[in-house]
C-alpha positions in Angstrom: 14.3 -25.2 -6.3 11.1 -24.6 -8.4 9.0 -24.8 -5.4 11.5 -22.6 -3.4 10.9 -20.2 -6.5 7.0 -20.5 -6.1 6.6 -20.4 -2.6 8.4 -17.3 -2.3 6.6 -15.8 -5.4 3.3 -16.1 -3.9 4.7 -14.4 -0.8 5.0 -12.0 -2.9 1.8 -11.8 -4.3 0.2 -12.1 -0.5 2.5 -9.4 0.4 1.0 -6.6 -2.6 -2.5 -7.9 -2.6 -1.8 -7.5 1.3 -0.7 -3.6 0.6 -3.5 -2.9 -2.0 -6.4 -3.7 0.6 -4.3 -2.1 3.4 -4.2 1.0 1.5 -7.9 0.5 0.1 -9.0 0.1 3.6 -6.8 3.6 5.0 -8.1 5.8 2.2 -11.7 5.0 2.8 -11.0 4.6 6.9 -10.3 8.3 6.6 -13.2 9.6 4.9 -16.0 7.9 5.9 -18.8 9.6 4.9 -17.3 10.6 0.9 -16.9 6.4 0.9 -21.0 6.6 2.0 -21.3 8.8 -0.8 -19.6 5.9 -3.2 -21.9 3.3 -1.6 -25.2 5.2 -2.3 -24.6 5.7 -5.8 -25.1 1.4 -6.8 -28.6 2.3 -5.0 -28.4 -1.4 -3.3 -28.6 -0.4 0.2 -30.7 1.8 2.3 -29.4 5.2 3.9 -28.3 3.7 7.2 -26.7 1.2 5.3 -24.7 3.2 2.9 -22.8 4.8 6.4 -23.0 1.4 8.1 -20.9 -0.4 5.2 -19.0 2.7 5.1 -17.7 2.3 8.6 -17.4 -1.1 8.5 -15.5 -2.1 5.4 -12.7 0.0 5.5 -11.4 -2.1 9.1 -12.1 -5.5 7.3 -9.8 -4.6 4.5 -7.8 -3.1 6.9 -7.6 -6.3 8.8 -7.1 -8.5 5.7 -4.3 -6.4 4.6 -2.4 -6.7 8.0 -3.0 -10.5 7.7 -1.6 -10.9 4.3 1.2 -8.7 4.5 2.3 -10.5 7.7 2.0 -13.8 6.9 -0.6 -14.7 10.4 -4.0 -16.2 9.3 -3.0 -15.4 6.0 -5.7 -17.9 4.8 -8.3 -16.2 6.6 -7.2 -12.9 5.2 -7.4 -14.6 1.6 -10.6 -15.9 2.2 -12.4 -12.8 3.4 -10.6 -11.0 0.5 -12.3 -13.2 -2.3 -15.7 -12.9 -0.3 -14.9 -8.8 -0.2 -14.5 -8.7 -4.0 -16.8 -11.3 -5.4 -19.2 -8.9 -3.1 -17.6 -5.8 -5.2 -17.8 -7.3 -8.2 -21.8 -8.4 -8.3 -22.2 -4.6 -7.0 -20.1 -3.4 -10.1 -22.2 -5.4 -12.3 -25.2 -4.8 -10.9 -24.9 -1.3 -11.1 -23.5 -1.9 -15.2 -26.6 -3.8 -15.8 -28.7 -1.0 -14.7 -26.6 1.5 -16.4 -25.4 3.8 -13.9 -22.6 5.3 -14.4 -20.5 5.6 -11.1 -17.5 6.1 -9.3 -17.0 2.2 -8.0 -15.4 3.8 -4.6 -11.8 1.6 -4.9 -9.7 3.7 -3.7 -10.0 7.3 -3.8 -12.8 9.5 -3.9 -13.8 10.9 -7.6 -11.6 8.4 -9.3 -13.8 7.5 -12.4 -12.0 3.7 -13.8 -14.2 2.3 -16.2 -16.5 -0.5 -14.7 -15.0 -2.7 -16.6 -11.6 -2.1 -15.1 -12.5 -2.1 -12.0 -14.0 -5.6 -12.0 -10.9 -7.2 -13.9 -8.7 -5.3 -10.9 -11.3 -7.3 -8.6 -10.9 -10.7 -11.0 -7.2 -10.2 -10.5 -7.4 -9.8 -6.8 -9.5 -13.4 -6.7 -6.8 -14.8 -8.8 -4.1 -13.4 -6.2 -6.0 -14.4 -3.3 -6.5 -18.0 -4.8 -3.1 -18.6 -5.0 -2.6 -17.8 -1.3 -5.0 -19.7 -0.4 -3.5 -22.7 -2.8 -0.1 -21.9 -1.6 0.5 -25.6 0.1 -1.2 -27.3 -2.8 0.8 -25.8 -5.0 4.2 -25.6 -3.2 3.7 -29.0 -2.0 6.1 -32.2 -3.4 8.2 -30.0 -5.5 
């Protein structure tokens, strides 16, 4: 019964980190060049860059999203998901470190969280994605 219990509460928790990165992914999808604006201000890439990551990112959350909240190649979708944010969070820290104060481009345009939130959202979204990933390990024998 306990694994019954877990197995179907990390469904859960593949199904909303699913819909956070779906959403993530439509929001930015549909202004491109405002989520350009949001990649400019860490001042890591180039000009062409800022717009290329801008057009690009959005689909891959997008995809990830789909995968998690359907349950195909969930794994994948986990895995690119931890690679998205430990990318977000060296970016977020980075752009601490050198003391800029921006708007770290989650999910809306303008939305000012406090760095710090936004890299314990990302932390959290590791955590969540783990346990996907972990999902057999840890339902496993129980």
């Amino acid at each position: 019964m306990t694994g019954s219990i877990l197995k179907h509460g990390i469904a859960i928790v593949r199904i909303v980190l699913g819909a956070i990165f779906l959403y993530a992914g439509v929001v930015k999808a549909g202004d491109t060049k405002a989520f350009a604006g949001s990649i400019e201000a860490y001042r890591l890439l180039p000009y062409f860059g800022n717009y290329l990551a801008a057009s690009i990112l959005p689909w891959v959350e997008i995809i990830c999203g789909v995968l998690l909240v359907t349950g195909w190649r969930a794994k994948a979708g986990a895995t690119v998901t931890i690679l998205l944010n430990l990318v977000f969070i060296v970016a977020m820290a980075s752009a601490v470190a050198r003391g800029l104060e921006i708007d770290c481009g989650c999910f809306r345009q303008g939305a000012k969280d406090p760095p710090l939130l936004a890299i314990g959202r990302d932390i959290l979204f590791l955590v969540m994605a783990g346990l996907v990933l972990l999902q057999d390990r840890l339902t496993a024998n129980k």
